[in-house]
N, C-alpha and C positions, 0 to 999 in steps of 0.2 A: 504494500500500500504506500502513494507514495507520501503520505502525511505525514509518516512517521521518519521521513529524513531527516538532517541536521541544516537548518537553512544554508549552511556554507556548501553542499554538496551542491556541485556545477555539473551540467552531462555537451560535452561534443563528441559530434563521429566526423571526422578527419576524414575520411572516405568516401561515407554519403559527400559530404560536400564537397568532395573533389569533382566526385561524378557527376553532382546537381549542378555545378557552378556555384553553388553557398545556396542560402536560408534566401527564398524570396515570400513576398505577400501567399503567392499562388501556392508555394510549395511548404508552408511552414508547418501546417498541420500536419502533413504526411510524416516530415522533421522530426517532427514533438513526440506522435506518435511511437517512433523509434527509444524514445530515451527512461530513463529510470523514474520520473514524472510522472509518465501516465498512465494511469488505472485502469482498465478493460473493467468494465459490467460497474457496481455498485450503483447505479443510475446514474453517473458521471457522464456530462458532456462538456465537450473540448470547444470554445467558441476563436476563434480571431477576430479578438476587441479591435485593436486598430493598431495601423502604421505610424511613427513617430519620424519621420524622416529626417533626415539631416544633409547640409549641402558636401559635405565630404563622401556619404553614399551609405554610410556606417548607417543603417536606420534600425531602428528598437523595434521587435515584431511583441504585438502583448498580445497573451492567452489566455482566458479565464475558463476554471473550472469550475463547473454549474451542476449542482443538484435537481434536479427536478421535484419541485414539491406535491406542484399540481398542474394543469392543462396553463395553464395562466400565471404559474410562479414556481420561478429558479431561484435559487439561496447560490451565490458566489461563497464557493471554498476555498478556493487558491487562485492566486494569478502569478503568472509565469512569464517571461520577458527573453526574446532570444535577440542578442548581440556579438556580432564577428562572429555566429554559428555556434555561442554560447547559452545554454539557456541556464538561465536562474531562477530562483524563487523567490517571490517577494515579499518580505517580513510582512505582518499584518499590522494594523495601526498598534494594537497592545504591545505588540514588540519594540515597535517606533518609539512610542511615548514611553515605554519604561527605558528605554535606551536613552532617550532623551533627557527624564529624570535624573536619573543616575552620573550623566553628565555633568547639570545643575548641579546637584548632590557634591559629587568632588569636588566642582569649581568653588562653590559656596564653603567647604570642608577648607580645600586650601586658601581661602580668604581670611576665614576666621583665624586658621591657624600664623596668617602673615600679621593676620590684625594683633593677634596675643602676643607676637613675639616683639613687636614695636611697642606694643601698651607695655609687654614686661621690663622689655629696655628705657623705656621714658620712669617708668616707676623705679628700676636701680637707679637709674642716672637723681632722680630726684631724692630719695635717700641719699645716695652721694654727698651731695651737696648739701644736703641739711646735718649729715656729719660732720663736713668741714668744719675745723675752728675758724671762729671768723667773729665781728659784733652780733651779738645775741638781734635776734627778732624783737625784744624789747623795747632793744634801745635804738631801734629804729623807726618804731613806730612815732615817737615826738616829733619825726622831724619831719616825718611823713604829712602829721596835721596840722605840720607851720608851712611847707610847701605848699597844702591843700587850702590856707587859709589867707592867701598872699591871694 
């Protein structure tokens, strides 16, 4: 079944597409067919969403796998993407967003931990200096509210 792959599993055949000339619009299903992706039976069907072109030539062929629920409604399972005669899988939004989280999550992790380390430095540095010998805080403050009184 191919659900149960690891999304990093990629499939090409290097030969089919020698022979075909590579992965076109017309030929991709036949392609797909071929690879470690697609399910025969389960009520699975294979559609070609659409062409994604690009001016280089390199275009993204997209595949979705369809449930049939009822005469009138398919539930999308998978969708699948073939590029350079690559095809992949592509993570579902759950996997996006928790990737994306997780992101945040460390970026925000090493923030704080940059923030502590400046706060713990400004807070030595200021003991420091209230260690120093020096004129007491006292005897500063009189001259403070003769400056302030001028």
């Amino acid at each position: 079944m191919s659900a149960a792959l690891p999304r990093h599993v990629t499939w090409t055949d290097p030969v089919w597409l020698q022979h075909n000339r590579g992965v076109r619009p017309e030929n991709a299903l036949e392609y797909f067919m071929r690879s470690v992706f697609y399910a025969q039976g389960e009520g699975a069907e294979y559609h070609l969403d659409r062409v994604l072109e690009h001016p280089s030539g390199n275009n993204a062929i997209i595949i979705k796998r369809r449930v049939r629920r009822s005469e009138h409604l398919s539930q999308t399972q998978a969708i699948y993407y073939i590029l350079d005669g690559v095809i992949y899988q592509c993570p579902s939004i759950l996997e996006l967003v928790n990737s994306r989280l997780n992101k945040c999550a460390y970026h925000l992790e090493k923030g704080f931990d940059e923030f502590r380390a400046h706060y713990e430095a400004l807070r030595e540095k200021t003991l420091a200096e209230e260690m120093m010998p020096g004129p007491s805080r006292a005897s500063e403050a009189p001259d403070e509210r003769v400056a302030a009184s001028d």
